[in-house]
C-alpha positions in Angstrom: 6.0 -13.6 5.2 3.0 -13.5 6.8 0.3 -11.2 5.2 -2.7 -8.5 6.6 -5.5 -8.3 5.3 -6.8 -4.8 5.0 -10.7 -4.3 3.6 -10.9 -1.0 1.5 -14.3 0.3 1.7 -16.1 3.5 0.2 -17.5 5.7 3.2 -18.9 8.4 1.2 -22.0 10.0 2.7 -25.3 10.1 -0.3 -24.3 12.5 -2.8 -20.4 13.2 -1.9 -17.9 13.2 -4.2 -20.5 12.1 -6.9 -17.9 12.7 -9.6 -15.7 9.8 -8.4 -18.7 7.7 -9.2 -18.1 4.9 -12.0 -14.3 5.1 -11.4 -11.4 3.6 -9.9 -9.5 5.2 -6.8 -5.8 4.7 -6.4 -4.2 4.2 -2.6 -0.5 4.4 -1.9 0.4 2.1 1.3 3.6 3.0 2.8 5.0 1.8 6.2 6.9 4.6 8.6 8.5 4.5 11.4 6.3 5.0 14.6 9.3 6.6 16.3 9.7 10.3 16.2 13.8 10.1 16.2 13.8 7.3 13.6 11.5 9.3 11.3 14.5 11.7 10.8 16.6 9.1 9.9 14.3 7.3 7.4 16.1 7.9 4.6 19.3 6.7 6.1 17.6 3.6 7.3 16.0 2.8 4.3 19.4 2.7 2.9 21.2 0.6 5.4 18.4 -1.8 4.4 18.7 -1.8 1.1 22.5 -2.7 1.3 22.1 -5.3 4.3 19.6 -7.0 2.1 20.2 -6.5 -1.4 16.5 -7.7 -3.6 14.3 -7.3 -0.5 11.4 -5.2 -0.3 10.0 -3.8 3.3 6.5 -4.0 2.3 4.9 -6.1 -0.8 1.3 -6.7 -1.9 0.0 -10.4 -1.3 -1.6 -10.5 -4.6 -2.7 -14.1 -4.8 -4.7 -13.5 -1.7 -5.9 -10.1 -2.5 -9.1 -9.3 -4.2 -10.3 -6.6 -6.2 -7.0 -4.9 -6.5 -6.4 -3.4 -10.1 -2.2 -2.5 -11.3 -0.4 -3.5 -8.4 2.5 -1.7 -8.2 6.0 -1.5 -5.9 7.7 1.0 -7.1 11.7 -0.8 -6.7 13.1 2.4 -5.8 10.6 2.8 -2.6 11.0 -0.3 -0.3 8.6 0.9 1.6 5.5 2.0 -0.5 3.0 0.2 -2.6 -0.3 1.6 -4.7 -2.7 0.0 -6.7 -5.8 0.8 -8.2 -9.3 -0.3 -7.2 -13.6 0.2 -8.0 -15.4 1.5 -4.8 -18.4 -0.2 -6.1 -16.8 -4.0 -5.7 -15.5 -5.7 -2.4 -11.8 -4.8 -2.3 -9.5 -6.5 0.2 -5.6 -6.1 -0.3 -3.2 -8.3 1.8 0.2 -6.9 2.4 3.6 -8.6 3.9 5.5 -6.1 6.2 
């Protein structure tokens, strides 16, 4: 239950990109497994998750706590993956429950 904050922030160098300018950006989170031999067995653990724990997501957005975040989305499908929309232009920070 307890949530992350992570600060999106636009990087861009003077001039790059310019035609992103004015418009909102879309980032896909998605949590992985760290361990090489576990990574070939994602999809297999994803499932034992989803029947040992029926409902339960492995990662959510926080959105109460989140600002700046535009469509939140968890897709129910992909435990592990959330995207949302936000503005480069205005502070963004999402907060996310692993």
């Amino acid at each position: 239950g307890q949530s992350y904050e992570i600060r999106m922030l636009d990087n861009r160098k003077l001039g790059e990109l310019p035609e992103i300018n004015g418009k909102l950006v879309k980032s896909i989170f998605r949590v992985v497994f760290h361990d090489r031999r576990l990574q070939y067995t994602e999809h297999q653990q994803l499932e034992g998750w989803r029947w040992n724990r029926p409902g339960d997501r492995i990662l959510d957005i926080d959105i109460p706590m989140s600002v700046g975040i535009i469509d939140p989305r968890a897709n129910p499908t992909q435990l592990n993956t959330v995207e949302f929309l936000w503005d480069p232009a205005k502070r963004t920070s999402v907060f996310i429950q692993v």
